[in-house]
C-alpha positions, 0 to 999 in steps of 0.5 A: 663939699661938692658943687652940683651942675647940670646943663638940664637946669638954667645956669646961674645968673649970678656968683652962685651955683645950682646946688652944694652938696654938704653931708647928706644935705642937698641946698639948691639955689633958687630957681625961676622960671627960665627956660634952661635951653634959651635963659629967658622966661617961659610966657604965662602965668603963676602956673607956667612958672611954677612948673617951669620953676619945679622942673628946673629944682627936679632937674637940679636934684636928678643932677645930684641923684635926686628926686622931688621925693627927696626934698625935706624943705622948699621956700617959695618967693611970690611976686604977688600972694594971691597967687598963692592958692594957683602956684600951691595947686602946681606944686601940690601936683608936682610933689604928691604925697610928699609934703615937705616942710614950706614957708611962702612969702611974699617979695617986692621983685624976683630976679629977671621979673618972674613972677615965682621963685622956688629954692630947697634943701633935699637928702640924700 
C-alpha cells in the first residue's frame, strides 16, 4: 500500500490522507473546494467549487500518475441537489468523453461549509 501526497492538492484536514494506492487502485479522499495554497474556500458558487474541487482530484491523481482519464468511479456530495444540474455541467466539462461511473446525493453539511464535495477511485 502506498500513501499519495502532493502539496499541488489542499492537505488533509483531518486523520486521513489525499490518497492510498492499493494494487492497481487509486482511492482518493474527498476533496472540497479549498484552495491548496491558503486552505480556505474559494468564494463563488456551485461552479467555483466544483472546478476548485476537480482540480484539487487532478491534482491528487497526477501526484500518483493519473489522470481524470483514469478515473473508473466518483461520489459527489451536494449541499443542496438543485445544484445538481450547474455542478454536473462542470463536471461534464472536466471529464469529457469519459464518463465514469457516479453516484450523487445529497448531505445535511460538508466539511468547512462548502457547498460540493468529490471523492474517486482511479486505475492505473
Amino acid at each position: 500500500m502506498e500513501t499519495i501526497k502532493t502539496n499541488s492538492a489542499p492537505a488533509a484536514i483531518g486523520p486521513y490522507s489525499q490518497a492510498k494506492a492499493f494494487g492497481s487502485l487509486v482511492f482518493c479522499s474527498g476533496q472540497v473546494p479549498l484552495d491548496p495554497k491558503t486552505m480556505t474556500l474559494v468564494d463563488g458558487g456551485i461552479e467555483v467549487q466544483t472546478r476548485q474541487v476537480l482540480g484539487n482530484v487532478k491534482a491528487v491523481l497526477e501526484a500518483a500518475g493519473l489522470t481524470l482519464g483514469d478515473v473508473l468511479k466518483t461520489t459527489v456530495f451536494l449541499k443542496d441537489m438543485t445544484d445538481f444540474a450547474a455542478m454536473n455541467a462542470v463536471y461534464a466539462e472536466c471529464f469529457g468523453d469519459h464518463a465514469p461511473a457516479r453516484s450523487t446525493v445529497e448531505v445535511a453539511r460538508l466539511p468547512l461549509g462548502a457547498k460540493v464535495e468529490i471523492e474517486c477511485i482511479a486505475g492505473r
